[in-house]
N, C-alpha and C positions, 0 to 999 in steps of 0.2 A: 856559625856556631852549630854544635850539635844537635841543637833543641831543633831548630830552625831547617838541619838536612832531615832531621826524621819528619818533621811536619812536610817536607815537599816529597818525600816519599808517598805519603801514604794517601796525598793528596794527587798524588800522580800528575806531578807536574811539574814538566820540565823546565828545567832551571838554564839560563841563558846566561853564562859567564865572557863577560867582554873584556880588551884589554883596555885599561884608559891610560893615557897619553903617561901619566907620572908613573907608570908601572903600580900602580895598585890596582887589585879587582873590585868588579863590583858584581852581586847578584841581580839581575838586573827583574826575575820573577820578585824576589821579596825585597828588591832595595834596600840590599845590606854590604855591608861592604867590610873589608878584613886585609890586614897588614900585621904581617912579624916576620922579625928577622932570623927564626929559622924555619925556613919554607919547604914544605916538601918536594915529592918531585912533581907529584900533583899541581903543586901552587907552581912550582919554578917554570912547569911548561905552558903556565897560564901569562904569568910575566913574559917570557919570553917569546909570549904569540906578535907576528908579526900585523901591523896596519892591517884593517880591514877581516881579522879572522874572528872565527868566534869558540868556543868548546859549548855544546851542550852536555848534558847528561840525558842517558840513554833509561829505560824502565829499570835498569837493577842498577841505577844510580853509575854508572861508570861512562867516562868521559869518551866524548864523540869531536873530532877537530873538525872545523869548516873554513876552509881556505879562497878567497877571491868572492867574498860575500858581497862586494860591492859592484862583480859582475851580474848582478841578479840570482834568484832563486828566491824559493818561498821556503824556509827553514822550518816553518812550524808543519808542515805537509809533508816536509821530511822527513822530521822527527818523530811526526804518528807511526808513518808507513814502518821507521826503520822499530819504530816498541811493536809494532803486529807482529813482522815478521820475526823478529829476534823473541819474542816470546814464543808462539809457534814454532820456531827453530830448536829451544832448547825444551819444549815439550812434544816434540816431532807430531808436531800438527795439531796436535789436540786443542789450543786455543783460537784456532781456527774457524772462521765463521763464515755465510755469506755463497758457498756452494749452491749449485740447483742439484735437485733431488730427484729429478725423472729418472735419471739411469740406476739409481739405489743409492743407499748408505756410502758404501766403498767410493762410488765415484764422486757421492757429492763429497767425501771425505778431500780427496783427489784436486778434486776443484776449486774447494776453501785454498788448499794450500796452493796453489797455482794464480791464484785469485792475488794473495801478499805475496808471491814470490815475483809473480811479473811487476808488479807496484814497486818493489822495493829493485830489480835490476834497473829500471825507469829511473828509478829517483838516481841510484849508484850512477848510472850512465852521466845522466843532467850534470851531478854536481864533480864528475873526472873530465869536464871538456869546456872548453870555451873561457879559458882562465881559471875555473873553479878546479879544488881538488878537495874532497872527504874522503881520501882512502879507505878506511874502516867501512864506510858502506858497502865497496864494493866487496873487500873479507867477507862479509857478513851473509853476502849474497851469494858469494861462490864457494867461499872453503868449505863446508859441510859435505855437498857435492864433491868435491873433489879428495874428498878423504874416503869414500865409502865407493866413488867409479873410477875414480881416477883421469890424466888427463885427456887421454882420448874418448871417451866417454863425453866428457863434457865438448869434446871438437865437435861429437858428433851432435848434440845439441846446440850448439851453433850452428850447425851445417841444418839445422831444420827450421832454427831461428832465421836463414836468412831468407827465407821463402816467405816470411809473412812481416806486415811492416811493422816498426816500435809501438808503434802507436800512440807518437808524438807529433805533434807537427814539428818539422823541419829538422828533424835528430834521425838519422840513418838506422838500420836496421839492427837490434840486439845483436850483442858478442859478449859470451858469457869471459875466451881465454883473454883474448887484447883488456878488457875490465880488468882482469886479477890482474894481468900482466904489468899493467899501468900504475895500478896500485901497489903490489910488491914492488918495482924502484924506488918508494918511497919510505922502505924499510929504515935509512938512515935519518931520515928529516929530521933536523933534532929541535925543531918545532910541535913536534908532536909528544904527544905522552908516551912514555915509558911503555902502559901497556899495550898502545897502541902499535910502537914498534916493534914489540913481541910476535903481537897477532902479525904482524905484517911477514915477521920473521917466518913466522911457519906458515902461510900463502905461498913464500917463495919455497920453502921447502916442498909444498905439494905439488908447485907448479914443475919442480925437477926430480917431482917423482921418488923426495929421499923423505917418506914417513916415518921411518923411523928415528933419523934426527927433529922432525917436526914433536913425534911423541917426548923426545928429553927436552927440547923446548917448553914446553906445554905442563912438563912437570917440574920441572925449575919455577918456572913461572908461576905455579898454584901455589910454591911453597911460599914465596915474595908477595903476592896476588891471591890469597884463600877465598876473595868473596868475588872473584870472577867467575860467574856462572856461565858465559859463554864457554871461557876457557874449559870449566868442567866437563861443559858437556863435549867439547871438538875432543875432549882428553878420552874419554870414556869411546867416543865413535874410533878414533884411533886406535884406542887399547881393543874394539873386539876385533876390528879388521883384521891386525896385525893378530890377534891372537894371543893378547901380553895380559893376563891375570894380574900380576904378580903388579904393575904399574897403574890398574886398576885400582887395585887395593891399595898401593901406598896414594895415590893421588886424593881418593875418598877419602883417605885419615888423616891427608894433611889437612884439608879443607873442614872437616868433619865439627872440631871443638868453635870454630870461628862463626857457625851458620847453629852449632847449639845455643852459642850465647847470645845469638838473635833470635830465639825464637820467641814467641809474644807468649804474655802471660794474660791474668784476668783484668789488667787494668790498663795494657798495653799490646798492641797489632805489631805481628812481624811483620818484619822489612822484607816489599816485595820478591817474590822471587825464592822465599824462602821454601814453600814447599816444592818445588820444583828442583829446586838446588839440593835438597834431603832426598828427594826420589832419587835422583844419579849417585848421593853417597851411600844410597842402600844398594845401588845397582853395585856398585863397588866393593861394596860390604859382603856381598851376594857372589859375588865371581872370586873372590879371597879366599873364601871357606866360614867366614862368622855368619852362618845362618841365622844363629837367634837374635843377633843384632840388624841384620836384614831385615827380615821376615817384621821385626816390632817397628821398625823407621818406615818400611813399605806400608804394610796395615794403616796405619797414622796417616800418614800421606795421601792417601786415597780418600782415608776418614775424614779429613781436615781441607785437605788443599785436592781434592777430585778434581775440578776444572781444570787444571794446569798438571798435577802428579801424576793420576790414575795411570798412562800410557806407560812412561818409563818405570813405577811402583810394581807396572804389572810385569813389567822385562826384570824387575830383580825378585819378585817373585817366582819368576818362571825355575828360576834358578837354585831357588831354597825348596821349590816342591821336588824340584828333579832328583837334587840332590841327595833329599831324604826317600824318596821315593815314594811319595803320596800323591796317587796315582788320582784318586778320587778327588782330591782336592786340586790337583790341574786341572781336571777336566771340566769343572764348577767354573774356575777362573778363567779357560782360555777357549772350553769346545760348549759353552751354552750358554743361554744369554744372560743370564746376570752377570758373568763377568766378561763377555764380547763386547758391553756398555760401556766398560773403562777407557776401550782402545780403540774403538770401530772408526773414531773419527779422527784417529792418527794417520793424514794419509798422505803427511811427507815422506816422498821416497818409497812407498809400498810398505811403512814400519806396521799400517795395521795387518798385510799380510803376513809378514814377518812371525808377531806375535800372534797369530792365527796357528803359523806352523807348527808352535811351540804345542796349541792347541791340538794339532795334530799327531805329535809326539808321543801326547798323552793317552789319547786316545787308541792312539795303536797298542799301546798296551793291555786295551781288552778287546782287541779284535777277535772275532769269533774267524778263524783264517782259514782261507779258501774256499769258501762257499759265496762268494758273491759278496756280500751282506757287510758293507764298509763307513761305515759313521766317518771314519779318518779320511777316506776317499772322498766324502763328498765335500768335507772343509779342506781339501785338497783342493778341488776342484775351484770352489766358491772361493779361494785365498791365491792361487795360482794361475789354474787353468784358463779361468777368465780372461789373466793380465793378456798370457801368452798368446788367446786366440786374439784381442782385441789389437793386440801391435805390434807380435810377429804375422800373423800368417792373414791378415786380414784384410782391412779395407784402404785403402791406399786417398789420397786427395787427389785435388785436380792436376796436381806435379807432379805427380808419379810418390808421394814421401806419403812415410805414414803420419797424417794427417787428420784428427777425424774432429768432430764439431764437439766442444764442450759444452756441456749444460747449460739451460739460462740461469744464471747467477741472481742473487737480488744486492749485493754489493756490488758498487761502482769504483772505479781506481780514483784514488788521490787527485790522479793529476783533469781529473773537470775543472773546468775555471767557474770563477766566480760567479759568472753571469749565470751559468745554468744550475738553474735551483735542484736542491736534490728532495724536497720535497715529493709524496706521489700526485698531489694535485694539480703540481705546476707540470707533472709530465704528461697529465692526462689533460689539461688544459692549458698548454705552453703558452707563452706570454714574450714576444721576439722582444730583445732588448740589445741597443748599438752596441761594438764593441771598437775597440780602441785597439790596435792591436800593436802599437809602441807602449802603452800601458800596459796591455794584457803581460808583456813578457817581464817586466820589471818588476807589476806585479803577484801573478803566479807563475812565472817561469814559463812553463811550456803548457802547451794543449793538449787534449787527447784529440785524435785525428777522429774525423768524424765518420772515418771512412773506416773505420776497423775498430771498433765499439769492442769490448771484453764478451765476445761471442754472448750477445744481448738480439743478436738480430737470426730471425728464422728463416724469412725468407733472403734469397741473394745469397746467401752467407757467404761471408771473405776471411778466411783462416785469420785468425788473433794468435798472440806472443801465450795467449790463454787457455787457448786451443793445443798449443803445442808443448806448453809444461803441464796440464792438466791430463794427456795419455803421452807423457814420458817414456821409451824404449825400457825394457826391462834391465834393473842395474844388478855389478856382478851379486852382491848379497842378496838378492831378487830369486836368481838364476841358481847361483849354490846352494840354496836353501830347496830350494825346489828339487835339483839333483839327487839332494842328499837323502829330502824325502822321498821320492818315488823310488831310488833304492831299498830305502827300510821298508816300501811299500811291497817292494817284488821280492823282496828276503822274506818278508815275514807273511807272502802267499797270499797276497789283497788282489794283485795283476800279476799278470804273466808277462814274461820277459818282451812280447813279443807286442806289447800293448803300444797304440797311438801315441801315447801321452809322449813316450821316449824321442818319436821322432820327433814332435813336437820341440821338447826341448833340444835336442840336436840344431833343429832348427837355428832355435834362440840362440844356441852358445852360435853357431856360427856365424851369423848376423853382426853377435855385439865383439868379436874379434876379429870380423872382415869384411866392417861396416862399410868399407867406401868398395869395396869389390876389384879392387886394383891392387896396386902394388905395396905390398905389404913390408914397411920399413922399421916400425919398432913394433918386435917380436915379441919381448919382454914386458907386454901390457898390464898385467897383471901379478907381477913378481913381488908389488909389497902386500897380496892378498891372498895368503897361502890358501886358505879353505877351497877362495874361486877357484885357482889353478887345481885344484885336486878331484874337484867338482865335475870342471870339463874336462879333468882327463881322463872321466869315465866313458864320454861319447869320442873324444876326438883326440889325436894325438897327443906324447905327454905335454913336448914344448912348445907347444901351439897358444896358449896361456900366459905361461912365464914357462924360463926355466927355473927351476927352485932345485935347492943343493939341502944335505942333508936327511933329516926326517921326513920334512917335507916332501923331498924328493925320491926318498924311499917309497911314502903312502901314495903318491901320485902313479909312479909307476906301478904299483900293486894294484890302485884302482885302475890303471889302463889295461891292465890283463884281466881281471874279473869284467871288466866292460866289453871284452873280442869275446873271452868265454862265453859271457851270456849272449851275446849277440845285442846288446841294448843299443836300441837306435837306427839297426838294420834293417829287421823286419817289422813290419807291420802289416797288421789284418788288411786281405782287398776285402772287395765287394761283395764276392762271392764267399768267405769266410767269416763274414761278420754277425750271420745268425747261426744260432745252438738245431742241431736237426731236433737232439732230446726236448728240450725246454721251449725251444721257438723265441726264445730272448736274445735281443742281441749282445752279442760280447763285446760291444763296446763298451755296456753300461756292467754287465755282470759278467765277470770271468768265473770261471770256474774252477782253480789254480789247483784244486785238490784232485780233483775227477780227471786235466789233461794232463797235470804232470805230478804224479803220485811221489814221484821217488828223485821229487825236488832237492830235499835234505839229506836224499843218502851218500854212497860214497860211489863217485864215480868206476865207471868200470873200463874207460878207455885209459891206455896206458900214457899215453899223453898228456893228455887232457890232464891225470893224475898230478905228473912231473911237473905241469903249469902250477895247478894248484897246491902242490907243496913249497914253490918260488911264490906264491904270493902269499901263503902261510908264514916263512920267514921271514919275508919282510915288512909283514903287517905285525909280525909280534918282533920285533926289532922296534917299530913306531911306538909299541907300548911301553915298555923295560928299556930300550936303549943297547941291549945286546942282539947282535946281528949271528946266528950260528954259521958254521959252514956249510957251503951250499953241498957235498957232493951226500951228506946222511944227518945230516942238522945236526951236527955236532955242537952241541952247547961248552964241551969242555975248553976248547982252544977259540973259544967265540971273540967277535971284534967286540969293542965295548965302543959304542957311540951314543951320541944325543938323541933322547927320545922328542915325540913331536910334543909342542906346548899350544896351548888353544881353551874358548871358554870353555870349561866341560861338557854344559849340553848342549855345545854347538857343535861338537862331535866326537863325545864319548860314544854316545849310542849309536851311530854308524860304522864307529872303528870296529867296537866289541862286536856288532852283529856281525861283521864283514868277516870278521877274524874268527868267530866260531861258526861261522858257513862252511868258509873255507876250510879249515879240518875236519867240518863232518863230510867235506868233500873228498877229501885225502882220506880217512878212514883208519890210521894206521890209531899205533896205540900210544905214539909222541904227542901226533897230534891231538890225539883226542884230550890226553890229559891236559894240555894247555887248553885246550878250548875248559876244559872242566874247570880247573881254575881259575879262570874267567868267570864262568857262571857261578861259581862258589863266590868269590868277590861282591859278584853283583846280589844272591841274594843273601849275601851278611847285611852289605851297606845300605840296601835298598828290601828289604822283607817284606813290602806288603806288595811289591811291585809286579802283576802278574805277566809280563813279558818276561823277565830274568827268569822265574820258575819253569816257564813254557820252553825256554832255550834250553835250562838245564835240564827236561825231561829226557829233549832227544838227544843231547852227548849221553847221558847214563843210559839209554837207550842204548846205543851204538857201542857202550863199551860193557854192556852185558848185563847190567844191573838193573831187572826188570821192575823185583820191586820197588826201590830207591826211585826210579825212572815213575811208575805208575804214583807214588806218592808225591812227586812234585808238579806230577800234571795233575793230580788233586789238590796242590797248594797252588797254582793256578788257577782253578778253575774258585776256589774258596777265595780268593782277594778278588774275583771280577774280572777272572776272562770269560771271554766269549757275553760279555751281559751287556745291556744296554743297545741291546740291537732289537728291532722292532719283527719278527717274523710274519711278515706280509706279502 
């Protein structure tokens, strides 16, 4: 009955449906039991379970199959592990618990999630071998990952996993692909539930690399399916990789009225999961274009449901401040700390770096430029730079891999057996007691090895599965984001082209595209993640990434030639050029972008150099509109009409626009200039308090002669908050 599923909701407790012999079910938490002859498909795949299986239900009440229960396992340690991480999963980290804290916030963020992720590949492993099968766990464990790196990405996290043991007794070392691989065969079981073979449906799509039938999957599925919050959220990670708005939005508003009618009143609690599942329809709400409907479901969600919403409330937030261009109110929410609280400890997959950038974004918009003097730099640094020194260029293990020792934790995995109390006084006064170890396995399944403890131990230390998810390689939306900023960073005069940081990242991208350093067979790594490939092909070749056809492939090569022009990623300061003779400060930490390179924004004088940059004038403003002029005088009259690029907006509107009025005030003439004006006109209609738009459009009206016009909007610059907020010390 109904009465009866909302009371084990909210009672958080899972429900254990068995098959019994005459084909009727029973509840076997509340010993209730139900028979009618029109059954759903729900009920049909519960009949239809075979001897020995069982279905639980998962924290957002949606059913989990368990196959070969009679070969052993401990289902109730299963079922925790799989509500940790699948909630964590769909709040990207934030319910997260249980990290150590010596290395900071970030890491212990890091290490929460690493903590339920190795627990829940364990459990996934356990119950895909030795007769048992739960496919869904292993989904659960790996798709998210494989929608945002893709599969080589995750090879190479195998490839790090095999250097350190499960930390099982007698279970072989972690493999994140052969788990999904195992589990997608099982896409047709028609033992399983419906939604079950959905999800399974799109595993196998990510595991052949085709997300964009995953993404129609996924939205078919929410329409059948509106109170599948996993589904939501894999839908929405999908929707930004790929760059689909437009599937974001419809997905949120299928799901949208089904999760209002759940929400709890004065005499009744919403069903779990609720505000977490409204934070993602606002993200979707938010990347469509309905800000006021965003912006009020975010608010709420944070208000109401913070432990679980705040992280993803604050990624569709980011999107209603961008968009209206309230610049001050990003910066509250994303670059200081009352609003870094919401998100700091999202640290699945680096999302609290992520949402840091966004911080960053904001913040460049009142940079006081070229004098040093960088607020946005340094949550640059503290969001990115970190990652990169700690697991590109760093410290290596005793294998030669980058390896390094995680935190002590105060959370223990799942799988201790019974005998060892978790208690702290039985660890500080241990009490040996016999163990049985044909019982042990029957009844807890497997051990944890006691020889590779969840990096608990200081001295000796021997690499854990804990160790090695907890400083993860940097993944592509990691990597792009970082790209995209330190560009907007050296467009808009914070560092000089010539700065560290670039090599740095060169580094990075090369690393995660020619990770095994051999022979390189699938070229097309990155081809369902257009941003990535456009990212790296500011440092490195264009089709070194993917190759990408279209828009996409227009902006990639555009940004491959603004990337030789600048030289980014070539030079770097030596040794002997890294202190100022005037100042005596080093310029690693202060550049001085205005005093070396005055006539940054003006228009080039090599005749070259010019012709380059009026080819990536065109086809940077082709990306915008969709019309390609001709190359030999940018003829707009006899122009190609093609597809412009589609992507979320602030994932990179403000790289395009900056990139695109560079480059004409590079060119100089008076085509370009006007498009760049138009542009800046655009930006401050839509966005008016926003003092980067102003500061851009000072220097095209600058450039195209119009002194006063020009000096009045670097006075409406400097009156919205530029250059403020920097401390002169």
């Amino acid at each position: 009955p109904r009465a009866l599923s909302h009371a084990f909701y909210h009672l958080h407790r899972v429900s254990n449906i068995a098959a019994d012999k005459g084909g009727v079910c029973k509840i076997v938490a509340g010993k209730a039991r139900f028979a009618s002859s029109s059954l759903s498909s729900y009920e049909q795949a519960v009949q239809n379970l075979p001897q020995g299986a069982q279905i639980h239900l998962d924290f957002f009440g949606e059913p989990i199959s368990f196959f070969g229960v009679e070969n052993g396992g401990n289902i109730e340690n299963t079922v925790a592990a799989l509500d940790r991480f699948e909630i964590g999963l769909v709040t990207k980290g934030k319910a997260f618990t249980g990290g150590g804290e010596e290395y900071g916030v970030s890491i212990q963020a890091a290490h929460s999630a690493a903590l339920a992720w190795a627990d829940m590949i364990r459990h996934a492993t356990v119950w895909n071998s030795n007769g048992r099968s739960s496919p869904m766990l292993a989904h659960i464990a790996v798709s998210s990952l494989l929608i945002q790196t893709g599969v080589n990405y995750v090879r190479r996290i195998d490839q790090l996993l095999l250097e350190v043991p499960s930390g099982i007794d007698g279970v072989p070392r972690l493999q994140l692909l052969p788990l999904a691989r195992l589990a997608a065969d099982e896409k047709q079981n028609e033992h399983l539930d419906p939604r079950e073979r959905t999800h399974l449906n799109v595993l196998d799509c990510l595991l052949k690399k085709n997300h964009k039938l995953a993404l129609a999957i996924l939205g078919k599925h929410l329409q059948a399916c509106p109170g599948d919050c996993l589904g939501l959220s894999l839908l929405m990670d999908l929707a930004q990789v790929m760059g689909q708005k437009k599937v974001a939005f419809q997905g949120a508003g299928a799901v949208a009225q089904y999760w209002a009618e759940r929400q709890g009143t004065f005499v009744k609690a919403s069903i779990p999961g609720y505000h977490a599942a409204t934070s993602l329809i606002a993200l979707g709400t938010a990347v469509g274009g309905r800000h006021d409907v965003a912006e009020q479901l975010g608010l709420q969600s944070i208000d109401k449901g913070e432990r679980l919403a705040a992280g993803i409330s604050s990624w569709a937030l980011a999107h209603v401040y961008d968009a209206e261009g309230r610049t001050a109110e990003g910066i509250s929410a994303f670059a200081n700390t009352d609003g870094i609280k919401n998100f700091e400890s999202c640290g699945l997959f680096f999302f609290d770096s992520i949402l840091t950038g966004y911080g960053v974004r904001f913040a460049l918009d009142r940079e006081e430029r070229g004098r040093g003097r960088s607020p946005a730099l340094r949550l640059y640094d503290n969001a990115y730079e970190r990652v990169l020194d700690s697991n590109v260029l760093g410290r290596h293990g005793p294998t030669g891999s980058q390896i390094r020792k995680a935190p002590v934790g105060w959370q223990n995995s799942s799988f201790k057996t019974s005998e060892v109390s978790q208690s702290s006084m039985r660890k500080v006064f241990p009490i040996p007691r016999p163990r049985d170890k044909e019982s042990s396995l029957h009844n807890d399944s497997l051990s944890v090895s006691t020889s590779s403890s969840a990096s608990l131990k200081i001295l000796e230390w021997k690499p854990s599965c804990e160790d090695v998810l907890t400083w993860i390689p940097p993944t592509p939306q990691f990597l792009a984001d970082a790209t995209l900023l330190l560009f907007r960073l050296t467009l808009n005069g914070t560092i000089s082209c010539e700065n560290y940081r670039w090599e740095n990242l060169k580094n990075a991208w090369t690393l995660l595209l020619d990770h095994d350093g051999k022979d390189r067979t699938e070229t097309e790594d990155l081809r369902f993640y257009p941003l990535a490939c456009i990212a790296a092909s500011l440092l490195l070749p264009v089709n070194t990434a993917g190759n990408l056809s279209g828009a996409a492939g227009r902006l990639a090569r555009a940004m491959h030639k603004m990337g030789l022009l600048l030289n980014l990623g070539e030079v770097s300061l030596s040794e002997d050029d890294t202190q100022s003779e005037e100042t005596g400060i080093s310029k690693l930490f202060v550049d001085m972008v205005a005093d070396s390179s005055p006539d940054f924004w003006l228009p080039s004088k090599d005749l070259e150099d010019k012709a380059e940059w009026k080819e990536i004038l065109r086809l940077l403003s082709s990306v915008i509109d969709g019309v390609l002029a001709q190359e030999e005088d940018g003829d707009f009259l006899n122009a190609e009409l093609l597809d412009s690029f589609e992507t979320w907006d602030f994932d990179a509107r403000p790289f395009i626009e900056h990139a695109t009025v560079y480059a004409a005030c590079k060119c100089g003439d008076y085509k370009s200039l006007s498009l760049a004006r138009s542009i800046c006109s655009r930006g401050v209609s839509l966005r008016p308090q926003n003092p980067e738009e102003w500061w851009r459009y000072s220097i095209v009206l600058g450039l195209l002669g119009d002194e006063v016009a020009s000096e009045d909007a670097l006075n409406a610059s400097l009156s919205f908050g530029g250059g403020q907020g920097v401390r002169h010390d």
